[in-house]
N, C-alpha and C positions, 0 to 999 in steps of 0.2 A: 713084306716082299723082299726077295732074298736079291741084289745084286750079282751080276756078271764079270768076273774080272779076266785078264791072264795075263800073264806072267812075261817077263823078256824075252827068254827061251821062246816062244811061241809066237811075240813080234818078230824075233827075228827070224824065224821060218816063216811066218806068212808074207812080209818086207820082203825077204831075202839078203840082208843085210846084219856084219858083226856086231855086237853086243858096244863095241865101240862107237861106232856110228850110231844106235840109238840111244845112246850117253850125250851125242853130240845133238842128235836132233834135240833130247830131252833140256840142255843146258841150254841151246838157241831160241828155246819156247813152242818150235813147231810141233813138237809131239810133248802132249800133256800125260803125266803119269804121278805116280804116286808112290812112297814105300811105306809099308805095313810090316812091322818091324825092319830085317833083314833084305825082306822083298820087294821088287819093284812090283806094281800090279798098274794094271792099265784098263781101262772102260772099252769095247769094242768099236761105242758110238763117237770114242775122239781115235782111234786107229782110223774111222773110216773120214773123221775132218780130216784126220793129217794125208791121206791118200788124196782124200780130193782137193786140197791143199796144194799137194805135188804134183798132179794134172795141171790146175790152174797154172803154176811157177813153168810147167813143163810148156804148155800152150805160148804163154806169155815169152817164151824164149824164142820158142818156131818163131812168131811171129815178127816177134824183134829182128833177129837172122834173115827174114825174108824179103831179100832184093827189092820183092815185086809187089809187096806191098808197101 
């Protein structure tokens, strides 16, 4: 069974964010990745931890922030 990978370039078009910024995710731990030689290579199914990762952090901010709760 052949794995799926891709590459920085393509995090960071789907992210929308610089290749520096996912350097910073990768060193913080929140974005799991790997290099295979020269290249970074990433799994789809930990892009989509780290997404819902950032929901949660995001949620958990509103919430904080919220007077009225």
């Amino acid at each position: 069974m052949q794995r799926e990978f891709i590459n920085i370039k393509q995090v960071q078009d789907l992210l929308g964010i610089s290749e520096r910024t996912v350097f910073r995710y990768i060193k913080s731990g929140e974005l799991k990745g790997f290099k295979a030689g020269r290249e970074w290579k990433f799994e789809p199914a930990d892009i989509d931890a780290f997404i819902e990762l950032r929901r949660q952090k995001a949620a958990q901010e509103l919430k904080d922030s919220d007077p009225a709760a």
